[in-house]
N, C-alpha and C positions, 0 to 999 in steps of 0.2 A: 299108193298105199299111204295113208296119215294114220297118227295117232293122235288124238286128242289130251293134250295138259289139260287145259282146263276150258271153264265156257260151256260147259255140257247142255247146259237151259237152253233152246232158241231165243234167241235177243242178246244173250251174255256174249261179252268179248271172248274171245278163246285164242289160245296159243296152241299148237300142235308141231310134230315132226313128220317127215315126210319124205316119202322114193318115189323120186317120177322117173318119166323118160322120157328122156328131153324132143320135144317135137321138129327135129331135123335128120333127114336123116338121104346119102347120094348116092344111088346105084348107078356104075357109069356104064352099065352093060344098055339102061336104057336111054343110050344117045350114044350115035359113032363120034360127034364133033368133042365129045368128053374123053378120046382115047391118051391116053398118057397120065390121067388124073387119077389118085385114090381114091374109093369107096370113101363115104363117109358114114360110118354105123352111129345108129343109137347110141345114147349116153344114159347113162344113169346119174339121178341129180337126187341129192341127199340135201335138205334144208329144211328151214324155221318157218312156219306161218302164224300171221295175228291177223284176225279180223274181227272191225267191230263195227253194231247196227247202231246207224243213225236213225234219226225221224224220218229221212227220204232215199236211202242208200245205205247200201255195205260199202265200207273200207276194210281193201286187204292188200296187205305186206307181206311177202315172200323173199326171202335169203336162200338160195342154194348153191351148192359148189359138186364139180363133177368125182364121183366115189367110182368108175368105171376105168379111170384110167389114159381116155381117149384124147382130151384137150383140155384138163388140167384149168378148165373157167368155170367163172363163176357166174349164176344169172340174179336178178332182182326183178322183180316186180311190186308196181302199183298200182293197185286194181279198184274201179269204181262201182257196181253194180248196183242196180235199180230193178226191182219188180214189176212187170206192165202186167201181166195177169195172175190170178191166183185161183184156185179152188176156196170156197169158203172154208174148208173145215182142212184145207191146205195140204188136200189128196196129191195136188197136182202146182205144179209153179212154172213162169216164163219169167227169164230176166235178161234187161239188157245193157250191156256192162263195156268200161271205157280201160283200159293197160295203157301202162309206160313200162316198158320194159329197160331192163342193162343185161344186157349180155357182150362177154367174149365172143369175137363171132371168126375169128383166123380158120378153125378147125372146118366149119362148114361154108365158109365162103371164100376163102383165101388159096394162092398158089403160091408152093411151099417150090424149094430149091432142085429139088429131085424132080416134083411137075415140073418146073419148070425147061428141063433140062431131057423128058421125055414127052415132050406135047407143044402144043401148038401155041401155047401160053406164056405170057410172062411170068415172072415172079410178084405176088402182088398179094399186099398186108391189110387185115381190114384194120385189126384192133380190136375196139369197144364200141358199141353202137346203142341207139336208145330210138327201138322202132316203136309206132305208136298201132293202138290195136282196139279193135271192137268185136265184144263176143255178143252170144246168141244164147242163150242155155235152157234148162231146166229140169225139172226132174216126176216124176209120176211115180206116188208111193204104194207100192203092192199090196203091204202089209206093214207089220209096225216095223218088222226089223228089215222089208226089202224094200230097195227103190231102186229105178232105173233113172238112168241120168244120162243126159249130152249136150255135148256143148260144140257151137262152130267158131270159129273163129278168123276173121281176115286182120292181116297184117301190113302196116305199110311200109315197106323196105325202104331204109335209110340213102341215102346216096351213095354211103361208101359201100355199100352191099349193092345195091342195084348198077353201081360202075367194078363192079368184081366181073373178069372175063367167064365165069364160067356161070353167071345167074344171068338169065333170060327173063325179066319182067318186072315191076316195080310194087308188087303186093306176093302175099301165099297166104293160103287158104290152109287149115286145117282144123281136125275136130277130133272128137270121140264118143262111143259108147258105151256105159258099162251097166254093172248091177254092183249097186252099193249093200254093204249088209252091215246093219248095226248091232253089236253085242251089247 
């Protein structure tokens, strides 16, 4: 959910506020070798967006900090996005786009004293990490006020995450789809 300060025109710079959910999230029911380890739920992320159109790309900057309670981090993003297809009269859009992220990453990658102490794992701290990321996106507009949008996104897990005992592989995959509506 965003709200828009300003930048209302297409092309104009804009700043907005925004509730995401944070895209991590550990069910340890699906895996036995996870036994001793907490769930990792959803987070809710409260923060500041500014993006602005260049001649051959979007730049965009993202601040948020966890409002849910769960792991008390903060994420950052910096985002590059380029257009490869368009609709002329710009019914429809594909774009393909380059992230640096910062995030906290203890909460969803780390084993904390208590795993440690009921599972098969050590104790073991990520910190702060800065995975790098390429999206897929775009969006088909219905109407003036609906559009449907999605986005994929592969990430490349950092070392200190990818040597965490309890992550299995050195990228993650994720996406979304939704319906936008503008007032």
């Amino acid at each position: 959910m965003a709200y828009k300060l300003s930048g209302f025109e297409r092309g104009e710079p804009s700043i907005g506020l925004s509730v995401n959910l944070a895209p991590n999230e550990l069910d340890i029911n699906d895996s036995d070798k996870l036994n001793g380890i907490k769930d990792r739920d959803f987070s809710f992320m409260f923060g500041v967006n500014y993006s602005h159109t260049l001649d051959f790309a979007t730049i965009s900057v993202s601040l948020e900090t966890d409002i849910s309670n769960r792991h008390q981090g903060q994420r950052a993003v910096v985002g590059l996005e380029r257009t490869l297809f368009t609709h002329p009269k710009r019914e429809w859009m594909i774009n393909l786009g380059a992230e640096l992220e910062y995030l906290y990453a203890d909460y969803y990658f780390g084993v904390d004293a208590d795993e440690q102490n009921n599972s098969v794992y050590s104790q073991y701290e990520v910190g702060s990490v800065l995975p790098l990321g390429v999206t897929l996106g775009g969006y088909y507009q219905i109407n003036k006020q609906w559009n449907m949008v999605a986005n994929l996104r592969w990430q490349s897990l950092p070392s200190d995450v990818k040597n965490s005992p309890i992550v299995d592989g050195s990228g993650a995959v994720n996406g979304f789809f939704g319906l936008l509506y503008a007032f």
